[in-house]
N, CA, C and O of each residue as an XYZ file, in Angstrom:
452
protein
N      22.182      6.696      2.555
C      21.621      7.503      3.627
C      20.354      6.816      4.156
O      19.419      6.799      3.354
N      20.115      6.169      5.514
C      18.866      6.178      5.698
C      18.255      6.750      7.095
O      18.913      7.283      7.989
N      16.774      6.511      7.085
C      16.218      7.871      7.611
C      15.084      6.735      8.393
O      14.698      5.582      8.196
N      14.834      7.836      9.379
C      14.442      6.965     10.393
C      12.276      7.149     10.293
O      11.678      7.834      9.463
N      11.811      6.535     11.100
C      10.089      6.698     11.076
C       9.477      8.048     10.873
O       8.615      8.301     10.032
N      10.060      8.979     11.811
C       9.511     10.483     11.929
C      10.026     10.871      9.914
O       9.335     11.700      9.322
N      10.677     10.489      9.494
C      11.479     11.103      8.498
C      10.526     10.871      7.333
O      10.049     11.725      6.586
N      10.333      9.491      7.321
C       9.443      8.588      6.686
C       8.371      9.054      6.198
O       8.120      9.312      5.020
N       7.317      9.234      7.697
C       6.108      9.491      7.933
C       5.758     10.638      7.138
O       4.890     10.683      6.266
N       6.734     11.819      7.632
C       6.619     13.130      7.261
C       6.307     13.088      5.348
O       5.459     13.570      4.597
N       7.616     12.166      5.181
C       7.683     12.514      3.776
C       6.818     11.825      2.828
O       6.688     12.081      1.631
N       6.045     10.605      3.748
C       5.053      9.917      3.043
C       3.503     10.105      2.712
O       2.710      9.646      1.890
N       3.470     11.187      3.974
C       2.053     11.754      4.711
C       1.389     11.012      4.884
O       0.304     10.899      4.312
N       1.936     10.111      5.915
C       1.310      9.074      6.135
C       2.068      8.870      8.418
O       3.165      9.110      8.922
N       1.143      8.509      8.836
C       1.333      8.369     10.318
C       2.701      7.593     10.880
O       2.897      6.525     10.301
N       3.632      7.920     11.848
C       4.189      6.953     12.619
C       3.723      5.423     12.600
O       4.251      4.346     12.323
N       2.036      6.020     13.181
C       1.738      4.559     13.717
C       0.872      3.470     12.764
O       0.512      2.442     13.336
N       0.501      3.645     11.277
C       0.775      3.358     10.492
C       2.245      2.876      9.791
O       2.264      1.745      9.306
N       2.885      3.304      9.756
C       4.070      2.339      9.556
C       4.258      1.207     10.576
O       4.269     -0.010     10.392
N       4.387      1.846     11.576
C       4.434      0.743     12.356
C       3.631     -0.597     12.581
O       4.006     -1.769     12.598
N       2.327      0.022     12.758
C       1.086     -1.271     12.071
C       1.591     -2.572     10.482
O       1.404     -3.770     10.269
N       2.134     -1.654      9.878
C       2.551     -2.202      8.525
C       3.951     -3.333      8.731
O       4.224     -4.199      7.901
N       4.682     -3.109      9.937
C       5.512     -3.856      9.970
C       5.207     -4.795     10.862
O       5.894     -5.816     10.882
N       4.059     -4.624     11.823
C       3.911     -5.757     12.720
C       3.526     -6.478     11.938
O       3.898     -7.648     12.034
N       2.418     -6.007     10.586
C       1.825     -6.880      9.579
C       2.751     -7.782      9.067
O       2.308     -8.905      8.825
N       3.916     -7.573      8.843
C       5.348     -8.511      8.212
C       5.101     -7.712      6.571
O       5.138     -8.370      5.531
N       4.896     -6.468      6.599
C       4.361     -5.849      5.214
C       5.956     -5.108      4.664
O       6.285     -4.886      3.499
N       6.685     -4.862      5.814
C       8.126     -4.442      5.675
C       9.713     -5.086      6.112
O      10.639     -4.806      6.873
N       9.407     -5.954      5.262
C      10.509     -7.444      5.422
C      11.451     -6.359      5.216
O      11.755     -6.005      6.355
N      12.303     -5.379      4.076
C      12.849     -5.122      3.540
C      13.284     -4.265      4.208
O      14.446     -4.089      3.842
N      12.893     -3.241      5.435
C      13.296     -2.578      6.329
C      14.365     -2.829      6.970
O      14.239     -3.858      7.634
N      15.613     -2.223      7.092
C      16.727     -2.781      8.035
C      16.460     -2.048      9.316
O      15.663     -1.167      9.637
N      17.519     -2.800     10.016
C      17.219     -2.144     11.486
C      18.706     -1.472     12.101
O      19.707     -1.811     11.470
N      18.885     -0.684     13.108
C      20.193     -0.332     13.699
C      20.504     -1.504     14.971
O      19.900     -2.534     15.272
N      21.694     -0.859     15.540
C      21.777     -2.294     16.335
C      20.879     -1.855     17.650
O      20.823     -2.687     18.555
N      20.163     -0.592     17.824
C      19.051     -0.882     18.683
C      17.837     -0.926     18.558
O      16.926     -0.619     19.327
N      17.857     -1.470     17.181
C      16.657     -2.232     16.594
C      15.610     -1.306     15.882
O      14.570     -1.607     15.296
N      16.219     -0.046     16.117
C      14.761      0.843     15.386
C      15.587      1.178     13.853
O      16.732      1.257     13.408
N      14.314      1.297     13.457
C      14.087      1.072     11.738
C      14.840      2.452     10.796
O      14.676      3.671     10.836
N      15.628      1.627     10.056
C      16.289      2.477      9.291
C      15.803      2.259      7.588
O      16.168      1.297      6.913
N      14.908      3.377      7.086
C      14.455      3.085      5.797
C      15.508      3.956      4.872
O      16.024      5.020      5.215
N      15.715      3.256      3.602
C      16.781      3.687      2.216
C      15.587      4.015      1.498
O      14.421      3.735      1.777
N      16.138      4.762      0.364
C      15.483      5.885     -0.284
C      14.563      4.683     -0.941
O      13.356      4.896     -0.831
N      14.933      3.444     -1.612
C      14.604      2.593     -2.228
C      13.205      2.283     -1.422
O      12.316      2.358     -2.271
N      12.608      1.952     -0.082
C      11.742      1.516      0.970
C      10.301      2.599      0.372
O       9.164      2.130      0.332
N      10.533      3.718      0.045
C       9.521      4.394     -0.110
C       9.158      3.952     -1.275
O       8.031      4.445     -1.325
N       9.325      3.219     -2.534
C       8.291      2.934     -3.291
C       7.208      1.739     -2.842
O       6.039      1.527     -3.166
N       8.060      1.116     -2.022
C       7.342     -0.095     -1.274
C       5.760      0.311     -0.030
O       4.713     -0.252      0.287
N       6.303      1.285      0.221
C       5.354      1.681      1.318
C       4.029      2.921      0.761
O       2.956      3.245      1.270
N       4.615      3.281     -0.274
C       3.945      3.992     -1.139
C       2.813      3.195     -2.239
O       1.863      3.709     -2.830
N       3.227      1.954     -2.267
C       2.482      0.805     -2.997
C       1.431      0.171     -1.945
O       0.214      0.132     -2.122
N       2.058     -0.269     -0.929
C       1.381     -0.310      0.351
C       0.504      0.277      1.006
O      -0.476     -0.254      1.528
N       0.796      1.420      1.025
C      -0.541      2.436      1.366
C      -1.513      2.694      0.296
O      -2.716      2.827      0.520
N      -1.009      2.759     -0.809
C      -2.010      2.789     -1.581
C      -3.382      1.645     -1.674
O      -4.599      1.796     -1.562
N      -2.340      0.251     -1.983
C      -3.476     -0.742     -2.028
C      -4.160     -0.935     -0.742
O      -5.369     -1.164     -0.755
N      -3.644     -0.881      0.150
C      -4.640     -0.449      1.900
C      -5.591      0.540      1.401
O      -6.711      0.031      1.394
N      -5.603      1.623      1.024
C      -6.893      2.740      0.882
C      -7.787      2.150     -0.337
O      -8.929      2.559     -0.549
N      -7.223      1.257     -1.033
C      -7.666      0.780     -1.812
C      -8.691     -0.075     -1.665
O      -9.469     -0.309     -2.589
N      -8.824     -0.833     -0.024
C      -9.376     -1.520      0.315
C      -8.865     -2.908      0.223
O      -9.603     -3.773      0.696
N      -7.510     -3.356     -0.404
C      -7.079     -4.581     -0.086
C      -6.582     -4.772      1.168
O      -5.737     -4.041      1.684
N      -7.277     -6.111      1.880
C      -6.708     -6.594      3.076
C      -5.218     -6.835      3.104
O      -4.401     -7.001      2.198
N      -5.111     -6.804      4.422
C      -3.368     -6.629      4.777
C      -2.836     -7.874      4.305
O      -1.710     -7.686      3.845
N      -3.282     -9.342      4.220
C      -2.669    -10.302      4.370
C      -2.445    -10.731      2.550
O      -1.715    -11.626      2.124
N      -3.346     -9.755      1.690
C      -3.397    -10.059      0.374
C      -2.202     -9.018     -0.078
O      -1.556     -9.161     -1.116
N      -2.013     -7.954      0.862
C      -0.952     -6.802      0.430
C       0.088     -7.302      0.969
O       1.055     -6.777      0.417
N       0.583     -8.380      2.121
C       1.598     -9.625      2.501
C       2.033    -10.248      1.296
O       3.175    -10.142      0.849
N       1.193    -10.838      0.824
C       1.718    -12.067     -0.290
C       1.725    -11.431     -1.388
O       1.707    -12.145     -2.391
N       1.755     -9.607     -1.646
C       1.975     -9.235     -2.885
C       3.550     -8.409     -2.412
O       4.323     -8.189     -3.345
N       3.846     -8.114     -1.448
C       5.105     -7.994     -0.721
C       6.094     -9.059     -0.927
O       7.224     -8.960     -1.404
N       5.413    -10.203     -0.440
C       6.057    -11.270     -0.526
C       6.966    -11.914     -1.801
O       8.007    -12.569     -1.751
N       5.829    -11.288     -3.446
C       6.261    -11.708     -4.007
C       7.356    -10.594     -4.697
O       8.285    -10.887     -5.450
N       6.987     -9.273     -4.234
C       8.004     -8.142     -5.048
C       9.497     -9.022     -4.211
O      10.425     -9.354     -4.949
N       9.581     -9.306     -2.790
C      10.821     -9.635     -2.668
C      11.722    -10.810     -3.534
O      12.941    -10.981     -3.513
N      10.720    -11.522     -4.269
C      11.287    -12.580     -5.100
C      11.942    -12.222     -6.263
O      12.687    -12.913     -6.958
N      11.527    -10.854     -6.436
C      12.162    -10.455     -7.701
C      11.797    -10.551     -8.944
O      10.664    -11.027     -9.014
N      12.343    -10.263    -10.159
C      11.766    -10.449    -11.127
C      11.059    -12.034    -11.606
O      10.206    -12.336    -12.441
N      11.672    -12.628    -10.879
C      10.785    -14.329    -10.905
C       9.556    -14.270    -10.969
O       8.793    -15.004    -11.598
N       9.168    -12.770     -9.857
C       7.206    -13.314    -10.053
C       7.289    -11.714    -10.690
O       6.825    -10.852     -9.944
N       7.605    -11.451    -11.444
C       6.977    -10.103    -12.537
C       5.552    -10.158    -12.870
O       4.637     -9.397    -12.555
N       5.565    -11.240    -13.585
C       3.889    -11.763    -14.384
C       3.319    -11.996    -13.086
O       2.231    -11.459    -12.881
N       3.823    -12.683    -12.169
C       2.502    -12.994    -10.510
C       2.042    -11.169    -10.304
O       0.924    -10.666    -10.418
N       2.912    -10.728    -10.086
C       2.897     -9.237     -9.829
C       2.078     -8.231    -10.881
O       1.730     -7.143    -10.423
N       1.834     -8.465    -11.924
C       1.322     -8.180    -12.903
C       0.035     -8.276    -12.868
O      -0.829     -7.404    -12.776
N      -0.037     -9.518    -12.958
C      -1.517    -10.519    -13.069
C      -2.368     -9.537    -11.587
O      -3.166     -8.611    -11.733
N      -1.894    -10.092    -10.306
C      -2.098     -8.930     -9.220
C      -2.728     -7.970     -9.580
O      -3.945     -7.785     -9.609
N      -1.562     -7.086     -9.973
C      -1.891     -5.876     -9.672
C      -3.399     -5.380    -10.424
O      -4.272     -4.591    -10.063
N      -3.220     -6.338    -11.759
C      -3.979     -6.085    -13.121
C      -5.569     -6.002    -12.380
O      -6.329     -5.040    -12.498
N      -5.873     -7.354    -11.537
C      -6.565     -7.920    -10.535
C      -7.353     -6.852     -9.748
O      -8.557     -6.597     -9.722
N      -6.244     -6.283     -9.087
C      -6.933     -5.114     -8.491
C      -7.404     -3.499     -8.857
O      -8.139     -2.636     -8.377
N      -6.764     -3.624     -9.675
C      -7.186     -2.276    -10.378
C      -8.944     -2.541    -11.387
O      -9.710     -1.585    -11.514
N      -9.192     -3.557    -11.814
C      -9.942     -4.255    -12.182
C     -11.308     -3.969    -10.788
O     -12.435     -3.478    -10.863
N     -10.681     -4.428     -9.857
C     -11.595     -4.168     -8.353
C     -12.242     -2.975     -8.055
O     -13.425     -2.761     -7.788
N     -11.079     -2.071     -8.159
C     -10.959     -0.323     -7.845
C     -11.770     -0.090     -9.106
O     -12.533      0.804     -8.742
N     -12.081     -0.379    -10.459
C     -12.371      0.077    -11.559
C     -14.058     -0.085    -10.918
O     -14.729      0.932    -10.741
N     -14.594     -1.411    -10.624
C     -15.768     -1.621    -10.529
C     -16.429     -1.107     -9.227
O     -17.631     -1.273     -9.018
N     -15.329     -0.266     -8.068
C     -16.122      0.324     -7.221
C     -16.024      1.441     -7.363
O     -16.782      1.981     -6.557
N     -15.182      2.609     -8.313
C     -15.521      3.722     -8.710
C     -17.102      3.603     -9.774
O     -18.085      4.345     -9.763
N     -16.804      2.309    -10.659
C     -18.054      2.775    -11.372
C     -19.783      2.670    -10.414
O     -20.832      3.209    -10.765
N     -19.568      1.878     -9.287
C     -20.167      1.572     -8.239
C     -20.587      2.938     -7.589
O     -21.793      3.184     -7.576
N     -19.754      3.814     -7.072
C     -19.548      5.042     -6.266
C     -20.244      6.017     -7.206
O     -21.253      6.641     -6.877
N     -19.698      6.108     -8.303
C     -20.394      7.038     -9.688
C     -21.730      6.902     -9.795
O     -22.337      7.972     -9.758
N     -22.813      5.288     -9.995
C     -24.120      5.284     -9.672
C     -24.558      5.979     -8.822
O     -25.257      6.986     -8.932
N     -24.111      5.402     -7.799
C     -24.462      6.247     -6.542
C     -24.328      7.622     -6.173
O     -25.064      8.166     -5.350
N     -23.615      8.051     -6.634
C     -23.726      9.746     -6.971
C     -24.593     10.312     -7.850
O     -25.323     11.276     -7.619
N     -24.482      9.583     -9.049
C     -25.965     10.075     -9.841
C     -27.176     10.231     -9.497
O     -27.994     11.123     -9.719
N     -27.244      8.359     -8.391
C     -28.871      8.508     -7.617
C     -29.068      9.840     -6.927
O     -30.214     10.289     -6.909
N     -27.892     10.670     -6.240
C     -27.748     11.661     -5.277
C     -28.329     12.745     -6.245
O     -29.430     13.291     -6.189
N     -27.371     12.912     -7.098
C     -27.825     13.863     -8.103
C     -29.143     14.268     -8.557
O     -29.465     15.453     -8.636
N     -30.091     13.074     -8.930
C     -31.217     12.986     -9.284
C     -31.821     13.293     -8.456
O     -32.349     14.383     -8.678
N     -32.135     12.743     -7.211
C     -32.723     12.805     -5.961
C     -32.994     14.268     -5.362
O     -33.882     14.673     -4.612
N     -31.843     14.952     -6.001
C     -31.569     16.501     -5.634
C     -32.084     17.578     -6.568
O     -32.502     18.733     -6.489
N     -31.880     16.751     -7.392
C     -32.798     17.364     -8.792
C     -34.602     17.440     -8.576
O     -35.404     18.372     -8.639
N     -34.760     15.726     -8.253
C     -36.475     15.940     -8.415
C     -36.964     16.587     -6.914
O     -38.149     16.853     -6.713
């Protein structure tokens, strides 16, 4: 069964035009198309775009969330590339929550004295 942008969007809570941004990016190789070219996503597409949006809010640039696209399409060949990655960024996200947390404390204090 696949389901078209509006379908997507809805179920991703995430915008039309966001997806669409994501594919001009070349972020949705894996997307098929109909023969009048608009986008037909399989149930399978939403973990991809769901990974995608995430590391975007995450603050990874589009072209670093490309070549981590790039490598899920290779398959289990780059598991460990994909790994190492991901490990990478969560590592990132770790040190700007603990970043964000200071900075709430200063708030805290500030409100206190």
């Amino acid at each position: 069964m696949s389901m078209r942008i509006g379908e997507v969007a809805e179920r991703m809570g995430i915008s039309t035009s966001a997806i669409r941004f994501y594919d001009r990016k070349g972020l949705l190789p894996f997307v098929d198309r109909d023969e009048h070219g608009r986008r037909q996503f399989k149930e399978n597409d939403f973990n991809y775009i769901e990974t995608i949006d995430c590391l975007k809010r995450s603050g990874v640039p589009i072209k670093t969330i490309a070549t981590f696209i790039e490598l899920c399409m290779q398959g289990d060949a780059s598991l460990r590339q994909r790994y190492d990655y991901l490990d990478e960024e969560e590592q990132h996200l770790q040190a700007k929550i603990e970043e964000l947390q200071a900075q709430q404390a200063f708030l805290h204090f500030k409100k206190w004295y």
